[in-house]
C-alpha positions in Angstrom: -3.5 41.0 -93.9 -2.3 39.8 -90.7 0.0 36.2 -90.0 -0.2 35.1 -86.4 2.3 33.0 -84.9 4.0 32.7 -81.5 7.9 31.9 -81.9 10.8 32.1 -79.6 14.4 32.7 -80.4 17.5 32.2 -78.7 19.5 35.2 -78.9 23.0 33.2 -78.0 23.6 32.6 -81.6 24.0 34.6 -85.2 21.0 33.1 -87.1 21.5 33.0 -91.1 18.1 34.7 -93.0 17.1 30.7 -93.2 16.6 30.3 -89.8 14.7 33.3 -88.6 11.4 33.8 -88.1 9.8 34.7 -91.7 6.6 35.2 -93.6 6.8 34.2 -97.2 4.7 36.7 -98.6 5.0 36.8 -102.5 1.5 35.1 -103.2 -0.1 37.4 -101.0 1.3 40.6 -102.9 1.1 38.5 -106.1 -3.1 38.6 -105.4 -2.8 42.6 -106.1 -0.6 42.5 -109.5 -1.7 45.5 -111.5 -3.5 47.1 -108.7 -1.2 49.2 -107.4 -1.5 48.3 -104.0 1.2 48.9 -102.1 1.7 47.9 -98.1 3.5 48.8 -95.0 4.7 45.9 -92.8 4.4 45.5 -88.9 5.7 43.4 -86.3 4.9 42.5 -83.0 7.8 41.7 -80.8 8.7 41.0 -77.3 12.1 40.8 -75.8 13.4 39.3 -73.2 16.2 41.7 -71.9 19.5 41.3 -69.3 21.2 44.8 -70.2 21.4 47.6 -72.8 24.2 46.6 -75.1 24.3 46.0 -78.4 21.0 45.1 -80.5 18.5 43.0 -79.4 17.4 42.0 -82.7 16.5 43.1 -86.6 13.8 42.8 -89.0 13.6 43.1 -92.5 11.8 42.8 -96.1 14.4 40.8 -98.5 13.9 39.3 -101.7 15.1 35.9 -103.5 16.0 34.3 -106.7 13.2 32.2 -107.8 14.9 28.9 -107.8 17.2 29.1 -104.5 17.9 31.6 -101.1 20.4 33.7 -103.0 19.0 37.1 -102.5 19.1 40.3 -100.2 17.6 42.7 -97.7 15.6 45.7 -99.4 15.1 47.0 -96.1 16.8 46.0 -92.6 16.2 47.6 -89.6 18.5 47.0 -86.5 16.6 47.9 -83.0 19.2 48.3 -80.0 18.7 46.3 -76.8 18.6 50.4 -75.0 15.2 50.4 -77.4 12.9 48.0 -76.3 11.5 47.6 -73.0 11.8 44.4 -71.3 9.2 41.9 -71.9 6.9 44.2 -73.1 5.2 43.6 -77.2 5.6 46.1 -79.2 5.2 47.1 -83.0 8.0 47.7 -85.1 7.3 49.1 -88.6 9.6 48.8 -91.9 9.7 52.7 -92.9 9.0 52.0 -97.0 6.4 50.8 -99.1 6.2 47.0 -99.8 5.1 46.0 -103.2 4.9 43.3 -105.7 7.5 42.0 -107.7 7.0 39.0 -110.0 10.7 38.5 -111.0 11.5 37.7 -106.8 10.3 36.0 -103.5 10.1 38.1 -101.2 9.9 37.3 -97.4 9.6 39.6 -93.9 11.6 38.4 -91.0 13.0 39.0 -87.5 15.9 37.4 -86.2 17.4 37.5 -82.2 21.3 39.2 -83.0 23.6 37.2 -81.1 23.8 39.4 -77.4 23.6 36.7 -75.2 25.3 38.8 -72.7 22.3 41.3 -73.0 19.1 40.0 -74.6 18.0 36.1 -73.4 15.6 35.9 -76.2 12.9 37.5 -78.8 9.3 36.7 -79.2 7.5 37.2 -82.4 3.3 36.9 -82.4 2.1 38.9 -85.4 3.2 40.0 -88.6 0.9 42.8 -90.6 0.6 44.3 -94.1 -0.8 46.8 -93.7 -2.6 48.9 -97.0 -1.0 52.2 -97.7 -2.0 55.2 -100.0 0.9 57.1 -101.4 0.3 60.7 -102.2 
């Protein structure tokens, strides 16, 4: 399942979770309820880079009450300005499984950390979930 989309964040602020750039995707996972199905998620991202300091920007899979944005990250990955290559898209994959959970929301997102000394701003085109068999 792919989500295409073509954002740009500043990266002269600290976002909150609410204002990055997410993908809701509980009714997708909901769809494979009892399945078993279990998915990998991917991002595309482009940076646009003034030095090597600090991170450029993180992603992560996070879940939510039900009824408001109380909630936390399940996984959140950090990725240092020193790691990306200016202006340049590249994937970034969360390192665990994904899978459904009926008692959350549960959202992907990427946010710009605030490095305005060393990042300008982060471009985001394409989430994925990508379909994953455990052994």
């Amino acid at each position: 399942m792919v989500f295409d989309v073509c954002v740009k964040q500043t990266a002269d602020k600290t976002w909150t979770m609410g204002q990055s750039i997410f993908w809701s995707i509980r009714d997708i996972l909901k769809e494979t309820e009892g399945t078993g199905l279990k998915y990998k998620m991917r991002v595309r991202v482009k940076v646009d880079k003034k030095g090597d300091i600090g991170n450029a920007f993180s992603y992560a899979h996070a879940y939510f009450n039900m009824n408001d944005w109380a909630g936390d990250n399940v996984q959140l990955i950090a990725i240092p300005a020193q790691a990306v290559n200016n202006r340049e898209w590249q994937w970034y994959e969360l390192p665990d499984v994904i899978e459904y959970r009926p008692d959350v929301r549960q959202i992907v997102y990427v946010v710009a950390e605030n490095n305005p000394e060393n990042v300008s701003a982060i471009y985001v085109d394409t989430f994925e979930l990508v379909p994953v068999t455990e052994k």
